[in-house]
C-alpha positions as CSV (number, residue, x, y, z in Angstrom):
1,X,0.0,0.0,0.0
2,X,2.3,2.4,0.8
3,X,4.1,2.0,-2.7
4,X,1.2,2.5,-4.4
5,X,0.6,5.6,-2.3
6,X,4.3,7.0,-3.3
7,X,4.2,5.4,-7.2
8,X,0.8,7.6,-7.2
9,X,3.0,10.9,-5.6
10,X,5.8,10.6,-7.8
11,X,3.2,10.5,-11.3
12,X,1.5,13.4,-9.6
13,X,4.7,15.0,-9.0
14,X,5.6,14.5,-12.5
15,X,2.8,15.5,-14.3
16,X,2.3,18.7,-12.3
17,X,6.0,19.8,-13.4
18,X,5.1,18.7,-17.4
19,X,2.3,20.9,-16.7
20,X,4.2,24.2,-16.4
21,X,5.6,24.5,-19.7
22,X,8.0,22.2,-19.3
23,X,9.8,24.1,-16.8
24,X,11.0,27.1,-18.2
25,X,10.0,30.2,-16.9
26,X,8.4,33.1,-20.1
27,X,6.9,36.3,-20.1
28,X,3.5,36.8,-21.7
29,X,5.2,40.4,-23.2
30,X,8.6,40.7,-23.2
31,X,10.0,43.3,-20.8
32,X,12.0,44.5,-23.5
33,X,11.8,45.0,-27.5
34,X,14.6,45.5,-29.8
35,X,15.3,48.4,-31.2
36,X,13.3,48.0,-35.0
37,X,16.1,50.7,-36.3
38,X,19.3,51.4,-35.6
39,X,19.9,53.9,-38.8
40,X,21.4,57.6,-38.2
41,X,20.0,59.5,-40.7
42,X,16.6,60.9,-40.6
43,X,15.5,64.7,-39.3
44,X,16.8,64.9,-35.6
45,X,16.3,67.2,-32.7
46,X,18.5,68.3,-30.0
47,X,17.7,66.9,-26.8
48,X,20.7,67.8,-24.5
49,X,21.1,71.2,-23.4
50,X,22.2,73.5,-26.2
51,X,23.9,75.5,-23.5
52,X,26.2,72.0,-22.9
53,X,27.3,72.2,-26.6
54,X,28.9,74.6,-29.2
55,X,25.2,76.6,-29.8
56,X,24.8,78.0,-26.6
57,X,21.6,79.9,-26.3
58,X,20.2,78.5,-29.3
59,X,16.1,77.9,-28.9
60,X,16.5,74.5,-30.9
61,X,19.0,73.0,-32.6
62,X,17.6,70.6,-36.1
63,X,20.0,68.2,-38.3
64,X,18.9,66.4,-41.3
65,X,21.5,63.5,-42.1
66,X,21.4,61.8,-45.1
67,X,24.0,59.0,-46.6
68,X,26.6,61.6,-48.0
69,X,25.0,64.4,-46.8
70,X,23.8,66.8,-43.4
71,X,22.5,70.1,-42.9
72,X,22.5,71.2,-39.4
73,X,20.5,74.8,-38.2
74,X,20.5,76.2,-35.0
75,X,18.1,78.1,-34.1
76,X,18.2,81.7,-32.1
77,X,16.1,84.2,-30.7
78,X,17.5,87.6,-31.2
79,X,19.7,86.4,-34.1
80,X,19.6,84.7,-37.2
81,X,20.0,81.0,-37.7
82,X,23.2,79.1,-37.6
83,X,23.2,76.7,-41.0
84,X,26.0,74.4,-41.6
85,X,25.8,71.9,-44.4
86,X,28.2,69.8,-46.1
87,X,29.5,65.9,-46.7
88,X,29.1,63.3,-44.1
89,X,30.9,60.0,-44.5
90,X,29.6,57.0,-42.2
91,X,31.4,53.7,-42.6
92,X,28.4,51.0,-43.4
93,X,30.8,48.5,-41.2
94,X,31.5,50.6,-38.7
95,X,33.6,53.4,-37.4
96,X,33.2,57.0,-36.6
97,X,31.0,59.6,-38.6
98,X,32.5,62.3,-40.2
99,X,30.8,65.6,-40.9
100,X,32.8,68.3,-43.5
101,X,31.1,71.5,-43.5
102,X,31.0,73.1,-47.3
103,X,29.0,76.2,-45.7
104,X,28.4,77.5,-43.1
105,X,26.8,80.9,-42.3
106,X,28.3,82.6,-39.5
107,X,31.2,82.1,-41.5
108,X,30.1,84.0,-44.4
109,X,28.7,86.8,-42.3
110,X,32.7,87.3,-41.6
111,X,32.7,85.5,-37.9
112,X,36.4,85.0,-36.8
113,X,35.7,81.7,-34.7
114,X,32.7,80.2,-36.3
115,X,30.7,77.0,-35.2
116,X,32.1,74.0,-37.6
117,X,34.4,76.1,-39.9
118,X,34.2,75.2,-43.3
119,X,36.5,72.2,-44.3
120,X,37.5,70.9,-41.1
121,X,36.1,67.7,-40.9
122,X,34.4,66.9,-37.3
123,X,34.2,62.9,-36.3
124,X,31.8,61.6,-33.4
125,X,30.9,58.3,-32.6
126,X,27.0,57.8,-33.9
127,X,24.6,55.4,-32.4
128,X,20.9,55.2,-33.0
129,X,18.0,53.2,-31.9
130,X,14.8,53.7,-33.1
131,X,14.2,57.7,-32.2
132,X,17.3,58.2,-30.2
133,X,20.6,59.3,-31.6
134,X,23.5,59.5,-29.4
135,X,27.1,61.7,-30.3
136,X,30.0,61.0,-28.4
137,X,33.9,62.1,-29.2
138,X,35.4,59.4,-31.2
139,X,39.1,60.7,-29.6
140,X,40.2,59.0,-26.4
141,X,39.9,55.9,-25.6
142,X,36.7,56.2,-23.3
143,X,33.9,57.0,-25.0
144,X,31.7,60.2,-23.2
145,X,28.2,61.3,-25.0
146,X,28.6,64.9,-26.3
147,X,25.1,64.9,-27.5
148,X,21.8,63.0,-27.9
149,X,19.0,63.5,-30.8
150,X,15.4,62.9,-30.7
151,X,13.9,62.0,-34.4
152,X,12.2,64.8,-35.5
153,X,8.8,63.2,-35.7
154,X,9.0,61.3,-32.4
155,X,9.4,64.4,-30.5
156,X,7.0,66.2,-32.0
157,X,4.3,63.2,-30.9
158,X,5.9,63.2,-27.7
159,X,4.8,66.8,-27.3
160,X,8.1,68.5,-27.5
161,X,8.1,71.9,-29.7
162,X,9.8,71.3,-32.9
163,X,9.0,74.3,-34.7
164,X,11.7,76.8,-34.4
165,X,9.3,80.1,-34.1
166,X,7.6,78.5,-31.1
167,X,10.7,76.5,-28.9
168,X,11.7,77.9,-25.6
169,X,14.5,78.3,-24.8
């Protein structure tokens, strides 16, 4: 009798266990998802502090980036905007992205320091995923964030001003 009692507790035993997925623990949703884009170019926002980077005091800051390509503005409120364009170069494999101003107009307006001077190339490390963009210095061997970008679109759904005649500063 009392083998039958624990023959009975051990197939009880077993089939409970068999009965829980097989034993493995899983999440109904997962508690993360995967980025579903991990491309840099697109129409971004500044989202650090302009005041923390080389437009101080500008209301908002945009920058299209296109393969071979960006034009970045900066927006002011008792001047007139900051445009840079030029070539950027983004290794497919890898690497740093390189931005070479062609214009830039504080420098035409006859500015002695301007803001990206034309010609000198500028390299950061670029990293996206999905409507984040983050800069960091490619010198050095630790890698600090200069700067992070909000997609254009995203921010403007999230509720943050986009248009340039309306941001605050």
């Amino acid at each position: 009798m009392y083998r039958i009692v624990k023959l009975l507790a051990i197939v009880a035993l077993a089939g409970a266990c068999g009965g829980q997925r097989r034993g493995r623990l899983q999440e109904r949703n997962p508690a993360h998802t995967p980025a579903q884009s991990a491309s840099i170019y697109g129409d971004w926002i500044l989202a650090t502090s302009s005041d923390s980077t080389a437009f101080v005091g500008a209301r908002i800051v945009e920058l299209n980036l296109s393969p071979g390509r960006f034009a970045l503005t900066a927006h002011y409120t008792a001047q007139q905007p900051l445009v840079i364009a030029g070539d950027a170069f983004a290794d497919p494999s890898g690497g740093p992205l390189t931005l070479t101003p062609r214009t830039n107009s504080r420098a035409q307006g006859g500015s002695s320091d301007p803001v990206m001077p034309v010609g000198t190339p500028v390299s950061v490390i670029a990293t996206a995923a999905d409507n984040s963009m983050l800069f960091a210095d490619s010198r050095g061997e630790s890698i600090r964030p200069t700067s992070v970008w909000h997609r254009k679109a995203a921010a403007k759904a999230a509720g943050q001003s986009v248009d340039p005649k309306v941001a605050k500063p």
